[in-house]
TORFI-498083 format. One line per 3 residues: number of its first residue (from 0); their letters; for each residue z, x, y of C-alpha. Coordinates in steps of 0.05 Angstrom, whole numbers, plus 5000, padded with zeros to 4 digits. Each point is the difference from the previous one (the first is absolute). Layout:
BEGIN
NUM	A	Z X Y; ...
***
This chain:
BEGIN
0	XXX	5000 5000 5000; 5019 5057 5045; 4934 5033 4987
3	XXX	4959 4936 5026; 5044 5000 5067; 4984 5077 5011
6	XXX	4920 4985 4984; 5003 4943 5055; 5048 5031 5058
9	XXX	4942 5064 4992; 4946 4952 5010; 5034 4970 5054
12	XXX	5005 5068 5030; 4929 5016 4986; 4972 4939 5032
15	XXX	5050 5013 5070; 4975 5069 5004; 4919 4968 4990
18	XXX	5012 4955 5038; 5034 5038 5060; 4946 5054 4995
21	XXX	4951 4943 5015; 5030 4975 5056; 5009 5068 5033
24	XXX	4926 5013 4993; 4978 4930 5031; 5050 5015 5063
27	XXX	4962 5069 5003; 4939 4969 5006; 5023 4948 5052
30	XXX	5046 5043 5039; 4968 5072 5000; 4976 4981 5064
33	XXX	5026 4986 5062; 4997 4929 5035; 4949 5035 5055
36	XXX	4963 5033 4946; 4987 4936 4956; 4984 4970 5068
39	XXX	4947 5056 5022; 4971 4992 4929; 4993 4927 5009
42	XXX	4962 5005 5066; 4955 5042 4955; 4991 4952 4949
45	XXX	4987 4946 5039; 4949 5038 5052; 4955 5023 4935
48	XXX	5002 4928 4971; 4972 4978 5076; 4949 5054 4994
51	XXX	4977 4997 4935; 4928 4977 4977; 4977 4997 5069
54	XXX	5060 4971 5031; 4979 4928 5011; 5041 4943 5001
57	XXX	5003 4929 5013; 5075 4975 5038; 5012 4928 4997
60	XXX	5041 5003 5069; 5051 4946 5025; 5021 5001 5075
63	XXX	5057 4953 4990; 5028 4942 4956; 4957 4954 5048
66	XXX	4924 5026 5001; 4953 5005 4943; 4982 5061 4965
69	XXX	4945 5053 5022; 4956 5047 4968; 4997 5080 5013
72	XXX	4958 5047 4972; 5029 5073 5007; 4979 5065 4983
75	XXX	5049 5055 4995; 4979 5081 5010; 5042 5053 4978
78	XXX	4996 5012 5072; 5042 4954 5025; 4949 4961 5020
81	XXX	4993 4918 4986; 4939 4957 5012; 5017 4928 5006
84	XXX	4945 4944 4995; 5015 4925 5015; 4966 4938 5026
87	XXX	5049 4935 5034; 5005 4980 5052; 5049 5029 5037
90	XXX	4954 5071 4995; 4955 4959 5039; 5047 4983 5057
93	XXX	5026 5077 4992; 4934 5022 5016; 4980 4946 5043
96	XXX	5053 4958 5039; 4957 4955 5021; 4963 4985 4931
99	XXX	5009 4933 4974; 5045 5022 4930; 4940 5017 4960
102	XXX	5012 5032 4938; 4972 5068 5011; 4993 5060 4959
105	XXX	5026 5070 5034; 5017 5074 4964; 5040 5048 5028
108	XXX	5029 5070 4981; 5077 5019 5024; 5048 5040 4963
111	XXX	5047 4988 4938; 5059 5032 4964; 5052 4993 4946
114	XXX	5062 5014 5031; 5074 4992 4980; 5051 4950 5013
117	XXX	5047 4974 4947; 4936 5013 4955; 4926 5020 5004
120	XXX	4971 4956 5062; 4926 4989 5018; 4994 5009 5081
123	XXX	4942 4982 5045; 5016 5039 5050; 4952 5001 5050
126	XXX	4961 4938 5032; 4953 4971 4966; 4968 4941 5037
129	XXX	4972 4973 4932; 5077 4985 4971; 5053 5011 5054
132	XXX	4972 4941 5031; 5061 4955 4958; 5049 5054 5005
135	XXX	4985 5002 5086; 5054 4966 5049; 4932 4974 5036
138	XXX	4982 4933 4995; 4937 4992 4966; 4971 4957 5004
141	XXX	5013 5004 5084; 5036 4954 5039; 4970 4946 5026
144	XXX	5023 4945 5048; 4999 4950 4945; 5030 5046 4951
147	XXX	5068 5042 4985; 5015 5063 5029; 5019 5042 4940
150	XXX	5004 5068 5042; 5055 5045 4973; 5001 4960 4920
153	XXX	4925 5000 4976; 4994 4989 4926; 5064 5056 4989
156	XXX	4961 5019 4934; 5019 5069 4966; 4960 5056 5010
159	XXX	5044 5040 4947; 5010 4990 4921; 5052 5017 4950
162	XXX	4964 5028 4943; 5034 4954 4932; 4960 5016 4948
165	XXX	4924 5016 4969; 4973 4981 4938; 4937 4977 4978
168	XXX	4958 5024 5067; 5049 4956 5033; 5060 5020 5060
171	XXX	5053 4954 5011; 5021 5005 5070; 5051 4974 5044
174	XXX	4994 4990 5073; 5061 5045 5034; 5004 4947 5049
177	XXX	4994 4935 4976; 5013 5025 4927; 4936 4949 4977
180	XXX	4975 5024 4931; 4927 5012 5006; 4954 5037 4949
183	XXX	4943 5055 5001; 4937 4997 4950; 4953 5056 4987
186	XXX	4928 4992 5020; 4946 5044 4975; 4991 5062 5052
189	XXX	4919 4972 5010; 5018 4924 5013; 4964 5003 5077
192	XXX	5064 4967 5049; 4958 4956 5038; 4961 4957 4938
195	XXX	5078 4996 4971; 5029 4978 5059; 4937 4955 5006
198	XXX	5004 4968 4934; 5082 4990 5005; 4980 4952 5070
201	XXX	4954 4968 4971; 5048 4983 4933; 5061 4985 5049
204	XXX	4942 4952 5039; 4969 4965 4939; 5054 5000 4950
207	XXX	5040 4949 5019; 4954 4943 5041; 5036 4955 5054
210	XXX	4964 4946 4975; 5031 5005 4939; 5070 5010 5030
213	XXX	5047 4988 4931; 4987 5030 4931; 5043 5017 4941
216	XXX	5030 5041 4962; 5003 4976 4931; 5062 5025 4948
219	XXX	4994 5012 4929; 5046 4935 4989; 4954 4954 5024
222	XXX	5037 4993 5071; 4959 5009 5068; 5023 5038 5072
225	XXX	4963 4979 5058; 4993 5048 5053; 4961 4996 5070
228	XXX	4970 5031 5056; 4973 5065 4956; 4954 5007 5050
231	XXX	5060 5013 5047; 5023 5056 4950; 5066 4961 5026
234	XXX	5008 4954 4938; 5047 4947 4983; 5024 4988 4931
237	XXX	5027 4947 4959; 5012 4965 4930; 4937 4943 4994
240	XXX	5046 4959 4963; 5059 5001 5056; 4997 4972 5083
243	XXX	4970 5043 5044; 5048 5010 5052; 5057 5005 4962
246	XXX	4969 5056 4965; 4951 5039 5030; 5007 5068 5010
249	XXX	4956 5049 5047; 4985 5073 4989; 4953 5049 5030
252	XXX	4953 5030 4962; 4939 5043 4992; 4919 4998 4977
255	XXX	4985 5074 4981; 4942 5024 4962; 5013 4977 4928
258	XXX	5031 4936 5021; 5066 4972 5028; 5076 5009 5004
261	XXX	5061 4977 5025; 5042 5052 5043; 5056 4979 4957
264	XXX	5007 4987 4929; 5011 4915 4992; 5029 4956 4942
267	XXX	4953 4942 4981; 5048 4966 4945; 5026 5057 4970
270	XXX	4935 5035 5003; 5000 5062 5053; 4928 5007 5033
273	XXX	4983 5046 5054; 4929 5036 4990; 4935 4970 4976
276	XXX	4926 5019 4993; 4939 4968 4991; 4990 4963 4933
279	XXX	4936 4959 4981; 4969 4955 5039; 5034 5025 5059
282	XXX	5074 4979 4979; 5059 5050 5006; 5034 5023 4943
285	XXX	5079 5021 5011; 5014 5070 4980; 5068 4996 4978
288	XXX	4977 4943 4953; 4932 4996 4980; 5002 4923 4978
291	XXX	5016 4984 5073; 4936 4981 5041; 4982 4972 5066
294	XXX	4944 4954 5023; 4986 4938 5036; 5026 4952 4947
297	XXX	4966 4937 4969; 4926 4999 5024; 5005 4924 5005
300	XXX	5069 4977 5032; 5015 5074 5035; 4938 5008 5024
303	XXX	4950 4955 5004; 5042 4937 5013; 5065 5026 5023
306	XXX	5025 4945 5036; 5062 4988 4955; 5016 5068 4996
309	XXX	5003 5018 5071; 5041 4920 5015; 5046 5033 4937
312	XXX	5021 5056 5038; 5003 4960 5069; 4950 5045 5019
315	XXX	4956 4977 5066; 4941 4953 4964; 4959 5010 5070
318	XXX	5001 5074 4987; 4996 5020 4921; 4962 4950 4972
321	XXX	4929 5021 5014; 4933 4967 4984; 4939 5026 4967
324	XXX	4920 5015 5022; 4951 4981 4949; 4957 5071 4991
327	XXX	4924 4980 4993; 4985 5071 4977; 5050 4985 4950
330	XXX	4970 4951 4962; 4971 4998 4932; 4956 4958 4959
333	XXX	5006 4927 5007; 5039 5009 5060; 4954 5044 5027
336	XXX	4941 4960 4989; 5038 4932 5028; 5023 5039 5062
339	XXX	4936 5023 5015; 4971 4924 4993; 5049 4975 5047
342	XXX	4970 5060 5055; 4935 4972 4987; 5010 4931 5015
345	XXX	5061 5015 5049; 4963 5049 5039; 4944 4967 5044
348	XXX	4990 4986 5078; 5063 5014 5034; 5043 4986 4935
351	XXX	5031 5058 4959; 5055 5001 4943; 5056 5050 5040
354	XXX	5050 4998 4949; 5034 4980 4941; 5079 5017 4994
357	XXX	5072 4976 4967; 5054 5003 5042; 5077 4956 5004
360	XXX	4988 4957 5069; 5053 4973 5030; 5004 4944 5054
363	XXX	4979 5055 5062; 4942 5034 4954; 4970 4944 4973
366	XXX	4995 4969 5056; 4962 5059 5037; 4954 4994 4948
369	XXX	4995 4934 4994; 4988 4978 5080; 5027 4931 4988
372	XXX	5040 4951 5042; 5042 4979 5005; 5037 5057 4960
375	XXX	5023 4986 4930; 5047 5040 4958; 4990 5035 4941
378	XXX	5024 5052 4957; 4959 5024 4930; 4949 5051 4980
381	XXX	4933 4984 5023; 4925 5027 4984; 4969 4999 5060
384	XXX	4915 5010 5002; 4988 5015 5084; 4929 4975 5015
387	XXX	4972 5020 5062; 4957 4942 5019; 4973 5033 5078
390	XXX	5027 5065 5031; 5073 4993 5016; 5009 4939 4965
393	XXX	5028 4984 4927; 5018 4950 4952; 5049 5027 4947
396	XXX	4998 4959 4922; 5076 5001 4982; 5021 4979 4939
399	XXX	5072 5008 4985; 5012 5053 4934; 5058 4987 4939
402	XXX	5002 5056 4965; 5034 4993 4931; 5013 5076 4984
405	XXX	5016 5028 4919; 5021 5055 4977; 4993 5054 5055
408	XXX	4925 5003 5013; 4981 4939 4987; 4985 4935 5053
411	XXX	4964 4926 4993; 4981 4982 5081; 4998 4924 5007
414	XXX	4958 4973 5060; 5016 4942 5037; 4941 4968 5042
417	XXX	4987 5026 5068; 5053 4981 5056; 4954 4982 5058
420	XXX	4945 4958 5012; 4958 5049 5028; 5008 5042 4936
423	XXX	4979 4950 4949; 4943 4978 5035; 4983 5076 5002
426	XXX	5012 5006 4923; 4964 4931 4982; 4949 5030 5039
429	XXX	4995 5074 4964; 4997 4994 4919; 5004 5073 4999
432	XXX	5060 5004 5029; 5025 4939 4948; 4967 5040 4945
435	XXX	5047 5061 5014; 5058 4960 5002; 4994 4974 4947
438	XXX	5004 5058 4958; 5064 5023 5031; 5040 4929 4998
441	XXX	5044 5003 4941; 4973 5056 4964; 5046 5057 4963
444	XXX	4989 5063 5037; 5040 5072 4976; 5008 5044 5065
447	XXX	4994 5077 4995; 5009 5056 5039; 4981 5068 5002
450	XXX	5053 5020 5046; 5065 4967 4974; 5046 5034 5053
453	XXX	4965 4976 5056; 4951 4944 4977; 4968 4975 5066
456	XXX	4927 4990 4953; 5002 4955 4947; 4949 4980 4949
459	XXX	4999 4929 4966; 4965 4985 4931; 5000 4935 4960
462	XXX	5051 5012 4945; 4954 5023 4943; 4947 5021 5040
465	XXX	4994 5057 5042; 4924 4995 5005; 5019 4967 5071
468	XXX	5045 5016 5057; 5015 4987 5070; 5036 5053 5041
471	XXX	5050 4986 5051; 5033 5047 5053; 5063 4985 5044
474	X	4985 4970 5059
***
């Protein structure tokens, strides 16, 4: 018995001298050095990784908690040297005062350096017109008499970074200032600034339409989050299923060159989403979860006929529910050919079809395009065919539109007879016109898109048959 308890206490001692012998090594390797010195070799670090592989790099750069998110392009020299590319607006008041806030594309050269602090900090430290602008006590844009005098304040955006962390030709960086997490992305050393910075405008322009102010983002359990005014790149936030105003949230955010983020991280029932890039179709796909997507929702009741969406969310009717223009270039096969019969019978003397168009009127609208009185109220969906029967005079066809929408793509358009006199006699008169109707009222249409992010053209096919469409854009 005594010989077991001899064999254990010596491999006790065995493993306390291992294991102290390990843990003198590892505080060798940590603490051979000096604070200063692990310092001076971080600045080291840090300047190569800037450097390297031509030294390019995209910064998505926050001013402050309140603003969107801009775009730089930077190229760091080993000798100290930065070039800094953007294009907003506010370069175009920098280098015009009087300019109206045109987005406008500028590159400048200034000087940059790691320098130390409480660890390895990237300066900008001299003036560079290009991206001190947000970081400048100035007012930009200027003062106006209409406007606030900011002089002394400006945008009080950082001009400095605490270097986190790299990995995966990504820095993590920390404004010293406003301590707002931001990130820098390696861009290949050839990528020429000004098509970048040209192609980011344009996706920051494009990618979310105003006329297509809410979309969502769709989770993984079958649950929907609304959010608005992307085009803003200030965007508000909330659970589909829940009211509006109780719980919406708003967060600034960003359109860079792969896609969009937030500037903070944001939990969508449990699910945290802050990055996503294109997907197909032009959707967004969430990086942190792949199964997350955004786009404009149901093509029918989102889109198309988003009436009781937009009343759901006690959203202003007048201003988010928009109406659509038949295309004529659009059209396909039958369609085609019955549109074109209506110009031929339409179109003589002074008399020309103008237009063809769905839209939600509402007592003021339909009235405009009605010209009747006394004034009479109404409130529905309407197809509206605008006749021009003699230079600066019309006579609009409205029929009233139910749509009975299935599924998410799907819609049946029931048309009641025309509302005014002056329109039926118009139709009794034109068979063409009748003709084209006709195929419309009460047919099953499926609705696609090509863009599904920002759908303002849709096509329309008989469900079953895609040998012909109609095309319709947002009015």
């Amino acid at each position: 018995m005594k010989k077991f308890q001899v064999y254990g206490a010596l491999m006790l001692l065995g493993a306390s001298v291992m294991l102290t012998s390990c843990l003198k090594n590892e505080e060798e390797d940590i603490f051979d050095k000096s604070a200063s010195e692990r310092l001076d070799d971080a600045k080291v670090y840090y300047s190569d990784i800037l450097t390297a592989e031509g030294g390019k790099w995209q910064m998505e750069y926050y001013a402050n908690s309140d603003e969107h998110g801009y775009v730089y392009l930077m190229t760091f020299n080993k000798n100290g040297q930065v070039t800094i590319s953007g294009q907003n607006e506010y370069i175009g008041y920098e280098l015009d005062p009087l300019s109206t806030g045109a987005k406008v594309y500028a590159s400048q050269t200034s000087l940059w350096e790691v320098v130390a602090d409480n660890g390895p900090v990237l300066s900008f430290n001299s003036y560079n017109p290009v991206f001190h602008i947000f970081a400048s006590p100035y007012d930009i844009p200027p003062y106006t008499e209409n406007g606030t005098d900011e002089s002394g304040t400006g945008h009080e955006g950082d001009y400095e970074f605490d270097l986190m962390k790299y990995s995966n030709d990504t820095l993590y960086i920390e404004g010293k200032k406003r301590e707002i997490k931001m990130i820098m992305t390696r861009v290949d050393a050839n990528v020429d600034d000004q098509i970048y910075m040209n192609y980011v405008t344009a996706m920051a322009d494009s990618f979310f339409h105003p006329k297509v102010p809410m979309v969502f983002m769709n989770l993984p359990n079958d649950k929907r989050y609304a959010i608005m005014n992307g085009s803003t790149q200030i965007v508000t936030m909330w659970d589909f299923d829940k009211d509006r105003i109780s719980y919406e949230t708003t967060h600034n955010a960003i359109v860079n060159h792969d896609g969009f983020a937030l500037m903070n991280p944001y939990d969508a029932g449990g699910y945290t989403v802050q990055r996503f890039v294109l997907g197909d179709k032009g959707t967004l796909r969430c990086v942190e979860n792949p199964a997350i997507t955004v786009d404009a929702g149901y093509l029918n009741t989102d889109v198309m006929f988003n009436y009781n969406t937009v009343r759901k969310c006690e959203l202003d009717t007048t201003k988010y529910v928009h109406g659509w223009t038949l295309q004529p270039s659009g059209l396909t096969g039958d369609f085609a050919a019955a549109y074109q019969a209506m110009i031929t019978e339409v179109n003589k003397s002074t008399r020309a079809l103008n237009e063809i168009y769905i839209a939600r009127l509402d007592s003021i609208s339909y009235n405009q395009v009605a010209l009747v009185n006394p004034k009479v109220p109404f409130l529905s969906y309407a197809m509206v065919v605008k006749v021009q029967m003699k230079p600066g005079a019309y006579t609009s066809i409205i029929l009233p539109l139910v749509p009975t929408c299935e599924g998410e793509d799907q819609v049946s358009m029931v048309l009641d007879d025309a509302t005014t006199t002056a329109g039926r006699n118009l139709l009794n008169a034109l068979a063409s016109i009748r003709d084209f109707i006709a195929m419309i009222d009460g047919k099953k249409f499926t609705i696609t898109a090509e863009n599904l992010l920002s759908p303002t053209t849709l096509k329309l096919a008989p469900s079953g048959d895609g040998s012909s469409t109609m095309e319709f854009t947002v009015r």
